[in-house]
Backbone as numpy.savetxt, mean C-alpha at the origin, in Angstrom:
# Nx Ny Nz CAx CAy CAz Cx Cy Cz
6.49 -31.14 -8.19 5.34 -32.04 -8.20 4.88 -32.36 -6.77
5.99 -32.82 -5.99 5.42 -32.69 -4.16 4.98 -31.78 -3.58
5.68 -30.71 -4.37 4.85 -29.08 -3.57 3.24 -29.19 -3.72
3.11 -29.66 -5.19 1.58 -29.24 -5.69 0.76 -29.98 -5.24
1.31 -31.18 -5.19 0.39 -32.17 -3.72 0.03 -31.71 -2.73
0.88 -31.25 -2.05 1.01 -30.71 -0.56 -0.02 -29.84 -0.64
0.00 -28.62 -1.97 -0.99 -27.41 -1.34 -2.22 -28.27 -1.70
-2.45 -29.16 -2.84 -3.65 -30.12 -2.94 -4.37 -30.53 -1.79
-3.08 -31.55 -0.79 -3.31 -32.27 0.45 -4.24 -31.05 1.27
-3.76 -29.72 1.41 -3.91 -28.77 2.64 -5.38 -28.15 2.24
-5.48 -27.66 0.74 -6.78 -26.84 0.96 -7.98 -28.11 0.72
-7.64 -29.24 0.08 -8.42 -30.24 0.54 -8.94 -30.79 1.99
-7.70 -30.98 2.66 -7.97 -30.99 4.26 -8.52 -30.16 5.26
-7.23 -29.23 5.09 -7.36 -28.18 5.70 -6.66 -28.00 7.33
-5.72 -29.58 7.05 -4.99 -30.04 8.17 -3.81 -29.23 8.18
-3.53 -29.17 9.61 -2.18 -27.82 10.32 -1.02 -28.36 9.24
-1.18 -29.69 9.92 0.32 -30.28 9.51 0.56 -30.27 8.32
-0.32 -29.84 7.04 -0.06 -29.77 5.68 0.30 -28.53 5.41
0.04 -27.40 6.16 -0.12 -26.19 6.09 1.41 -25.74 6.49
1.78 -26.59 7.45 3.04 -26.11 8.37 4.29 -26.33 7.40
4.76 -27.47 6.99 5.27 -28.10 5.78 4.99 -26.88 4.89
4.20 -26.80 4.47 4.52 -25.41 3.02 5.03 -24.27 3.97
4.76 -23.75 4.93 5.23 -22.65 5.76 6.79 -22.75 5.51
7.33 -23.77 6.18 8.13 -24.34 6.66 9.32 -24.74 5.30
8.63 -24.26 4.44 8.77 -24.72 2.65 10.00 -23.16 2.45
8.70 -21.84 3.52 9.12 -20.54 2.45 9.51 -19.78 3.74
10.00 -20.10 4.53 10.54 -19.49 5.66 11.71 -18.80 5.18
12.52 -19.44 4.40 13.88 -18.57 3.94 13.28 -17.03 2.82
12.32 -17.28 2.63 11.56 -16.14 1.55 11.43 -15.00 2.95
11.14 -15.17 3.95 10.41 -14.07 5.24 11.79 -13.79 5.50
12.70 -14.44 5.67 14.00 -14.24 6.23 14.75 -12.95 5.25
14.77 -13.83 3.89 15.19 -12.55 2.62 14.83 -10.99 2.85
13.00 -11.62 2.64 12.20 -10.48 2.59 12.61 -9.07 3.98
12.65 -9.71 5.44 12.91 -9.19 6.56 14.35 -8.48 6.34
15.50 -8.88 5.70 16.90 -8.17 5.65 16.77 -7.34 4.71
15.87 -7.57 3.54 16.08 -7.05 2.41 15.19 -5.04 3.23
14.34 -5.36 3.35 13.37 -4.18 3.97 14.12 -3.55 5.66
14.88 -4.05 6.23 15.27 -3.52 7.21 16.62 -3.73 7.77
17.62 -4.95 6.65 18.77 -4.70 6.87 19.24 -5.55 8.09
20.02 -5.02 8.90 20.55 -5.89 9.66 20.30 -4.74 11.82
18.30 -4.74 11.21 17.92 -3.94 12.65 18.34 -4.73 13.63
18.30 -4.15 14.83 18.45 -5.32 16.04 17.21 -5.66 16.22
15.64 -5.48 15.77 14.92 -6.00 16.08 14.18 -6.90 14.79
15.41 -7.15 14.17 15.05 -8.11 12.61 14.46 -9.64 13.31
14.16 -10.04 14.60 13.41 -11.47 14.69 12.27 -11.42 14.81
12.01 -9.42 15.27 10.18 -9.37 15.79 9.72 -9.02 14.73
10.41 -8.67 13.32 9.90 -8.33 12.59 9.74 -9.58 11.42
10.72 -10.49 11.97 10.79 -11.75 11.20 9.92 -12.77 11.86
9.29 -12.81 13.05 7.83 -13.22 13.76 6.77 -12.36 13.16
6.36 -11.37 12.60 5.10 -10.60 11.79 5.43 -11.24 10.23
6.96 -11.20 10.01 6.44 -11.75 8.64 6.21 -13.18 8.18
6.58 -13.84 9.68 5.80 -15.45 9.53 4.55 -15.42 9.60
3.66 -14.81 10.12 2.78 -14.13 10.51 2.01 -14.36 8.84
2.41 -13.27 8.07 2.44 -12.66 6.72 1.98 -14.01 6.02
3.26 -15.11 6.15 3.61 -15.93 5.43 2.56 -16.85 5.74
2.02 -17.50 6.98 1.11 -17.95 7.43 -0.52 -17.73 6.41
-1.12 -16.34 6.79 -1.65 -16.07 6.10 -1.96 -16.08 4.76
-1.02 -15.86 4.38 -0.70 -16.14 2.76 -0.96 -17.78 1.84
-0.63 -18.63 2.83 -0.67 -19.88 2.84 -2.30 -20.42 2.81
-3.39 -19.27 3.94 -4.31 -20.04 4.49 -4.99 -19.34 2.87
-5.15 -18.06 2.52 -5.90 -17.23 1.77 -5.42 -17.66 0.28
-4.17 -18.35 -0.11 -3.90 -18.52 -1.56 -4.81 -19.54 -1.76
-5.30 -19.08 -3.32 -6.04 -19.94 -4.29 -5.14 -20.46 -5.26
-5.15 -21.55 -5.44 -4.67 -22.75 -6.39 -5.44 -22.03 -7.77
-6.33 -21.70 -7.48 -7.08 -21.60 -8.99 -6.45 -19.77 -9.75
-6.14 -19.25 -9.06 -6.01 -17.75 -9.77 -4.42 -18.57 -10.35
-3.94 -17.32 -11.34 -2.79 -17.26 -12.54 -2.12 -16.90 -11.72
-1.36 -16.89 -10.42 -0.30 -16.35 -9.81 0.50 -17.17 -8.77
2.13 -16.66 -9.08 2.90 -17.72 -8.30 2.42 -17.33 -6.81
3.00 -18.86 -5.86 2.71 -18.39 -4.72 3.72 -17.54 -4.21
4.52 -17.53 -4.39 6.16 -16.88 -3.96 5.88 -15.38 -4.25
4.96 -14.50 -5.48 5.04 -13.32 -5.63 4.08 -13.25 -4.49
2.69 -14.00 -4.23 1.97 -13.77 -3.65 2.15 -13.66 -1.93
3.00 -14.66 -1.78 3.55 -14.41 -0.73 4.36 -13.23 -0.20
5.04 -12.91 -1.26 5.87 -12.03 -0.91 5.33 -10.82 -0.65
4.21 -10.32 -1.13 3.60 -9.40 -0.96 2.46 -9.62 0.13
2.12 -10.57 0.32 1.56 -10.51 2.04 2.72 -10.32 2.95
3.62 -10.66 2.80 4.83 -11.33 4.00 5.10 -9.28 3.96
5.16 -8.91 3.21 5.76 -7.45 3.30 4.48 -6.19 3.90
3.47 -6.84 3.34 2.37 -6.03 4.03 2.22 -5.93 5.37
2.51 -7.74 5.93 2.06 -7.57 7.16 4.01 -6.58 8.06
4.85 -6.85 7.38 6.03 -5.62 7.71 5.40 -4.48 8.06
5.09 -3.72 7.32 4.81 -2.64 6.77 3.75 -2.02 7.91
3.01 -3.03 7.73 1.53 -2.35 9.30 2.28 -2.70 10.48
3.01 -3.32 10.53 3.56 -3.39 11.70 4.55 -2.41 12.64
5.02 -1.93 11.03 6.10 -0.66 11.53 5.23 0.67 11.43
3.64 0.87 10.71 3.08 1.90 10.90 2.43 2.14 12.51
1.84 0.67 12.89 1.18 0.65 13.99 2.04 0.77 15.57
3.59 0.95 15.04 4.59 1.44 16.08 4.30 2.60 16.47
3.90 3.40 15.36 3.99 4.34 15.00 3.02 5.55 15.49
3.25 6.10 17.13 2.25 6.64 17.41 1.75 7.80 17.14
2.77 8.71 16.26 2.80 9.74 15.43 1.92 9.80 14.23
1.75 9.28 13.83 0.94 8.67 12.50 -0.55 8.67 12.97
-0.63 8.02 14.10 -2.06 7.52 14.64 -2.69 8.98 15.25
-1.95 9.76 15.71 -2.09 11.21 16.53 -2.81 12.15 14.99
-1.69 11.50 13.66 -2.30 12.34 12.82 -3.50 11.81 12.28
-3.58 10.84 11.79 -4.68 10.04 11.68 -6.07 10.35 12.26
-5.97 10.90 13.40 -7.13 11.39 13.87 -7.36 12.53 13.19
-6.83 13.38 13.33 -6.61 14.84 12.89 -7.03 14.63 11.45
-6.61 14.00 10.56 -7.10 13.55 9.42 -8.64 13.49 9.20
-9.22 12.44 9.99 -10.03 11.93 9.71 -11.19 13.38 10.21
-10.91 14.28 11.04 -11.32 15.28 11.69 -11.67 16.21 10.81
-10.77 16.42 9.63 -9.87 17.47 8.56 -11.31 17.12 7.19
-11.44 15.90 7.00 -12.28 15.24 5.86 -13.32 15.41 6.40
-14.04 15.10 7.67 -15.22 14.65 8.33 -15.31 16.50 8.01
-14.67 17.73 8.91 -15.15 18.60 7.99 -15.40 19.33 7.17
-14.19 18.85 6.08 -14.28 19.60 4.61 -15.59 19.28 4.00
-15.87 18.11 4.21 -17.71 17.10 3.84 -18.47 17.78 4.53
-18.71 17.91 5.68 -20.05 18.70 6.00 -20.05 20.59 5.81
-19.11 21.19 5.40 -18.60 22.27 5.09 -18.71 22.21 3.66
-18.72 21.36 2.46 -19.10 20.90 1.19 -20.40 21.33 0.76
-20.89 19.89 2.10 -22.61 20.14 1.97 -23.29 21.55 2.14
-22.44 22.33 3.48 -23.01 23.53 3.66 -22.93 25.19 2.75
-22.26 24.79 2.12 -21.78 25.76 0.99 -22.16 25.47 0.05
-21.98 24.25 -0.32 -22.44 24.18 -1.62 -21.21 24.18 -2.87
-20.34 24.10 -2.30 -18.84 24.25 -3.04 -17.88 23.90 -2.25
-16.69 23.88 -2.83 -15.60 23.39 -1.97 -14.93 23.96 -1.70
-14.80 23.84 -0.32 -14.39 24.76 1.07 -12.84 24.98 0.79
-12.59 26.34 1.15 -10.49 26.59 1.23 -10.44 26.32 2.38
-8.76 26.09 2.44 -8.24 25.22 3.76 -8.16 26.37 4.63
-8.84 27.73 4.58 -8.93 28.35 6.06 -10.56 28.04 6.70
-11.00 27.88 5.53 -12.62 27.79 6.45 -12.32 26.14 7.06
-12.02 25.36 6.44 -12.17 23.98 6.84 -10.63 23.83 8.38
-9.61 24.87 8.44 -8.97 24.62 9.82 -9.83 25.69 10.51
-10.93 26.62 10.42 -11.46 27.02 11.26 -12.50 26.59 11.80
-13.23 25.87 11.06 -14.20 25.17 11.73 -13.99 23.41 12.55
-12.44 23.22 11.56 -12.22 21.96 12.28 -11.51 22.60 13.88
-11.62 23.58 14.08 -10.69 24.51 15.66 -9.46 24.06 15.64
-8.51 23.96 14.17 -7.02 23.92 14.36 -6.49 24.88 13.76
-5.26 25.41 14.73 -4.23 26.04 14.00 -3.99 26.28 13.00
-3.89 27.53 11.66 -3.68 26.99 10.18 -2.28 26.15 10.35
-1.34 26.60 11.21 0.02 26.23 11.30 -0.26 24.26 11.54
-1.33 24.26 12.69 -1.28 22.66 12.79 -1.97 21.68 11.88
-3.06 23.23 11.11 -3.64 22.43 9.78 -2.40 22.26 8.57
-1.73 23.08 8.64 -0.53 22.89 7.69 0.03 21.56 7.35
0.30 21.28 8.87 1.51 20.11 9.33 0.54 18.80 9.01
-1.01 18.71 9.42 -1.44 17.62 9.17 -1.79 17.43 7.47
-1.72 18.39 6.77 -1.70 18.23 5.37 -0.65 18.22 4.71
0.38 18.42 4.88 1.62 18.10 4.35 1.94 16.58 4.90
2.23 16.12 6.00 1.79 14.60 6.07 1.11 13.99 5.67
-0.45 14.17 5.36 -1.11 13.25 4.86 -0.62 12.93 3.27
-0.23 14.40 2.81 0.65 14.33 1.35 1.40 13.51 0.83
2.42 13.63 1.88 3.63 12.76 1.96 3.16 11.34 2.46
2.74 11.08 2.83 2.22 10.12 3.53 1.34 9.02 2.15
0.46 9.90 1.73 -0.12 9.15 0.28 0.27 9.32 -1.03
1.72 10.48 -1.01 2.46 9.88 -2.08 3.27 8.29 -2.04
3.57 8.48 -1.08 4.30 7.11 -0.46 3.09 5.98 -0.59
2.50 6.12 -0.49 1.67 4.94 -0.15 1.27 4.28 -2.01
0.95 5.65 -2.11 1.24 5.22 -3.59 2.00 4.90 -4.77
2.96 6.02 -4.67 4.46 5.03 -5.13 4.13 3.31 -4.61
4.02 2.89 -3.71 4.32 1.83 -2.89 2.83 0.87 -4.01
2.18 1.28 -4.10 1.19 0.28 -5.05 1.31 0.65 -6.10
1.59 1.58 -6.71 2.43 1.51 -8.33 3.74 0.75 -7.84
4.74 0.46 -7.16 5.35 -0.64 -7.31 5.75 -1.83 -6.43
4.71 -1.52 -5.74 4.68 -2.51 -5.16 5.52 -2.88 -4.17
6.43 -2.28 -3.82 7.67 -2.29 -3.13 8.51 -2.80 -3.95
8.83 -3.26 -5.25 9.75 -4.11 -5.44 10.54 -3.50 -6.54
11.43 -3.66 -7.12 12.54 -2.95 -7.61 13.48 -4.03 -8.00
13.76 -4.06 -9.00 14.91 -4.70 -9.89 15.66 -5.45 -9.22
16.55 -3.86 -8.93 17.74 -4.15 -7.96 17.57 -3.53 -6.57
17.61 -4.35 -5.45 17.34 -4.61 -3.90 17.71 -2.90 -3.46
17.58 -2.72 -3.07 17.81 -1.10 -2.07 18.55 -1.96 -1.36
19.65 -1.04 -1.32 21.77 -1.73 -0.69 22.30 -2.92 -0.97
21.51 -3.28 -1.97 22.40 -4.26 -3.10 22.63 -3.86 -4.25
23.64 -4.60 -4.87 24.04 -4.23 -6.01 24.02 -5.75 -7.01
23.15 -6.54 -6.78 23.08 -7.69 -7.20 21.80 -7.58 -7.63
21.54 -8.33 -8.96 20.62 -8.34 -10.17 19.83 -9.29 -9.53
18.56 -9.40 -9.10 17.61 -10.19 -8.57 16.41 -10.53 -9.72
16.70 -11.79 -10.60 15.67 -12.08 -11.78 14.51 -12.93 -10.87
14.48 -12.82 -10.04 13.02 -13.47 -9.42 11.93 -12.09 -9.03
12.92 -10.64 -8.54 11.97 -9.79 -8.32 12.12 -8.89 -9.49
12.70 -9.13 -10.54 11.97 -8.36 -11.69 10.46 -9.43 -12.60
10.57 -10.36 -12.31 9.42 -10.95 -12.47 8.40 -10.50 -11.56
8.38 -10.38 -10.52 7.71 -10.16 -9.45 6.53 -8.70 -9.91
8.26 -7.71 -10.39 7.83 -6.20 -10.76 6.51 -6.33 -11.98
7.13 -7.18 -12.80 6.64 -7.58 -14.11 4.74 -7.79 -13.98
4.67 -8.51 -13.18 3.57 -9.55 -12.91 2.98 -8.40 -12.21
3.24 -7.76 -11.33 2.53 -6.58 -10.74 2.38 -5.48 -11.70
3.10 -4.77 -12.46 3.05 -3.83 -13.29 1.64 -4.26 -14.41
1.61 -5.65 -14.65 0.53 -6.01 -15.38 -1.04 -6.06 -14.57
-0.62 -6.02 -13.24 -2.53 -6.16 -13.11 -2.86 -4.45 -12.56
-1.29 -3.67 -12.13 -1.68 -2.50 -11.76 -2.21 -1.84 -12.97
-1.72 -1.74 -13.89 -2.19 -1.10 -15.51 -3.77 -1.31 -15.69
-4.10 -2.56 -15.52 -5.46 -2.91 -15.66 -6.18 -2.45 -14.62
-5.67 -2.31 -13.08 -6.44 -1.69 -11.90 -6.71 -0.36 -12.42
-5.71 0.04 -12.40 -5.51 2.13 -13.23 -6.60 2.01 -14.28
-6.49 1.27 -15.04 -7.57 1.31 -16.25 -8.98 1.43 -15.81
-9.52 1.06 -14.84 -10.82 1.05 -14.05 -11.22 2.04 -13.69
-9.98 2.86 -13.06 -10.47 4.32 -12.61 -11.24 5.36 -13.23
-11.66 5.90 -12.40 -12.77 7.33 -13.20 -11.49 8.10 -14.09
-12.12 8.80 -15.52 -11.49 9.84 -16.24 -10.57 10.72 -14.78
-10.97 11.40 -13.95 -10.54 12.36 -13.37 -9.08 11.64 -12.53
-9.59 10.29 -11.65 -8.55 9.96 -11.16 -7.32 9.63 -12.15
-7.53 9.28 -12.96 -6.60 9.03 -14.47 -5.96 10.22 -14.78
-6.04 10.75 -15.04 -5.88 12.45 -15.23 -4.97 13.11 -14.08
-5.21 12.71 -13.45 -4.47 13.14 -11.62 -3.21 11.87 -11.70
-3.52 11.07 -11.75 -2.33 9.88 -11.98 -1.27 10.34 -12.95
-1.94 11.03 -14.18 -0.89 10.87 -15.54 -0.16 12.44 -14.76
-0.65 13.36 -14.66 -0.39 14.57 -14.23 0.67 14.20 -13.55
0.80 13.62 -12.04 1.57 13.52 -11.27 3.14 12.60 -11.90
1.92 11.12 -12.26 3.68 10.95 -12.89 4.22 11.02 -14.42
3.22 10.88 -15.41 3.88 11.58 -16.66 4.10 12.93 -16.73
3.58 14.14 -16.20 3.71 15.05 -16.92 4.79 16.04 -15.20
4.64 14.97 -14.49 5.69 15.58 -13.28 4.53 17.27 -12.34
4.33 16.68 -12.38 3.63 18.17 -11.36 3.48 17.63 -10.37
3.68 18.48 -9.26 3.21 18.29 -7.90 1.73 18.46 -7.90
1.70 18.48 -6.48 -0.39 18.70 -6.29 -0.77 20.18 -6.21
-0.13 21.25 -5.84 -0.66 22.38 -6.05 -0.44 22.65 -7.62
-0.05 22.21 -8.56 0.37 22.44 -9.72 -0.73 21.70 -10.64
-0.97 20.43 -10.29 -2.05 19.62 -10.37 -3.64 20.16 -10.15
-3.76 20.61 -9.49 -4.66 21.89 -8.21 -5.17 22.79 -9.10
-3.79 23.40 -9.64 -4.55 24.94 -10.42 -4.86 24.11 -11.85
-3.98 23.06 -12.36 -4.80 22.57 -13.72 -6.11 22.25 -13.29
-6.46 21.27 -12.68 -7.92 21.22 -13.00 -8.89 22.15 -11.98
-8.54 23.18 -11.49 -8.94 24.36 -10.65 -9.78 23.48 -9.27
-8.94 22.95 -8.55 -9.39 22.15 -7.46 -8.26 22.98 -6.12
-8.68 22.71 -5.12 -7.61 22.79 -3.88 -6.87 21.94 -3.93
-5.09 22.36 -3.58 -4.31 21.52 -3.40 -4.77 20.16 -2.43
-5.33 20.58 -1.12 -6.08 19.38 0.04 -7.19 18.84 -0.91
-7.65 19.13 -1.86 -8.18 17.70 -2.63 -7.99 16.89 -3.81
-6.89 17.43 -3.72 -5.70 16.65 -5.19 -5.65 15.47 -3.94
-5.02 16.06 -2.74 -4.53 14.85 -2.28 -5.58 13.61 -1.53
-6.90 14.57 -1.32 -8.43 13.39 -0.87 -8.08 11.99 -2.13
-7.72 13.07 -3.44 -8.65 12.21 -4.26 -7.06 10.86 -4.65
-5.65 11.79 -4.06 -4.95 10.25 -4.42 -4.87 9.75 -3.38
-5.54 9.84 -1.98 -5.54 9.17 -1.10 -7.05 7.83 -1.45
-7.94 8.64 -2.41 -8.73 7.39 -2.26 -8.52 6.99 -3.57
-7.46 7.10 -4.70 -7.09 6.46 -5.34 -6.10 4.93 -4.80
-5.38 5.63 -4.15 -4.77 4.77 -3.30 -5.49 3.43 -2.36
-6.60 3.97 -2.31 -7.32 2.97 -1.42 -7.97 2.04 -2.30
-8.19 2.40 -3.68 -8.96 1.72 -4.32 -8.38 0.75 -5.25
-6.89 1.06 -5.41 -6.21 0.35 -6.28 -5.91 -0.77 -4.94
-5.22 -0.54 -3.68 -5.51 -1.28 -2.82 -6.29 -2.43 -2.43
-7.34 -2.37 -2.55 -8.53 -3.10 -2.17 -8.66 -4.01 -3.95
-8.68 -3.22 -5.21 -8.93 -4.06 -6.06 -7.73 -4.88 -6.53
-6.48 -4.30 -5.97 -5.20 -5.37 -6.46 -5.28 -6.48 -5.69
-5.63 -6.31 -4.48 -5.93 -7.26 -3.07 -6.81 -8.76 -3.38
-7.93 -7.73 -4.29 -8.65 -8.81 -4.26 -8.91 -9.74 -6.05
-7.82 -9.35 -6.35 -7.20 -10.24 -7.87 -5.92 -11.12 -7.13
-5.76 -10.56 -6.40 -3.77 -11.73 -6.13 -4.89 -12.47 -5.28
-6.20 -12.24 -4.26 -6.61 -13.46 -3.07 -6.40 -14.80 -3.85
């Protein structure tokens, strides 16, 4: 009943000191969250400063009015802001990232110019890479947005903790509550992205396997779960605000 005051007091006000107090409420949640995702790093305080960070945020952006605890909600900012933090270390990623964005910018104007969709030798010859370095940046981006997607089908969260062996009934609720608005996000999607979803995880195929079913290039199985990925993203994002 004092909690619900408090967030009352804060988005009514909008004063620090109401804000700090609830922070100050779920600090042991960033602490969890920080061991649980990285264990016992030596740099578990800078990563436990981003996920106050997380937690902060979470505090300023939660609505009183949506159906969701603050604790799941939190928890899933507090881990996001982890997560970019350890990508944006990450100068390998960013090197490909370009290359990426290089790879799309000209499979699209190579689209337009054909009139069909380009194989991955015309599109590393006109992007002037290596097939070998076009290889490497498409097998990353692969891997890269299977992961990303696993990661919003579950959200990061899991039953039982990765290197525990202890039954956690607060994050199978967590799983629970997410599994219910991802179903309904998935439900939104176009026939095709649906189809590419069930393929991959009901019926188990990889993306070149995926590729020859619906007679597409393997590099745009993976365009299209990379902007699946982005879209479940952005619309799960903006149901938990």
């Amino acid at each position: 009943m004092e909690e619900k005051k408090l967030w009352e007091k804060y988005k009514k006000t909008n004063k620090k000191e109401y804000r700090n107090k609830i922070v100050e409420e779920y600090l042991p949640l960033v602490r969890k969250i920080v061991y649980m995702m990285i264990g016992g790093h030596h740099l578990k305080e800078e990563f436990y400063s981003v996920g106050v960070i997380g937690l902060i945020d979470a505090v300023d952006k939660f609505d009183l009015s949506k159906n969701v605890q603050f604790e799941t909600y939190a928890s899933i900012r507090i881990r996001g802001s982890i997560k970019d933090f350890m990508r944006k270390q990450d100068w390998v990623s960013r090197n490909i990232r370009e290359k990426e964005k290089l790879i799309l910018d000209t499979r699209k104007e190579l689209r337009s110019e054909l009139d069909r969709e380009p194989d991955d030798i015309e599109i590393a010859k006109a992007a002037q890479l290596s097939l070998n370095e076009y290889a490497k940046v498409i097998n990353y981006i692969e891997n890269s947005n299977m992961a990303s997607f696993e990661n919003a089908v579950n959200n990061g969260i899991s039953p039982m903790e990765r290197g525990s062996d202890e039954y956690n009934p607060q994050r199978v609720l967590e799983k629970k509550e997410m599994e219910k608005i991802l179903a309904q996000e998935i439900g939104k999607l176009s026939k095709r992205k649906q189809q590419i979803i069930a393929l991959y995880y009901k019926e188990e195929l990889n993306l070149k396997e995926i590729g020859e079913v619906l007679d597409i290039s393997e590099s745009r199985v993976s365009q299209i779960m990379k902007e699946v990925n982005e879209e479940l993203r952005v619309n799960i994002e903006s149901v938990i605000r």
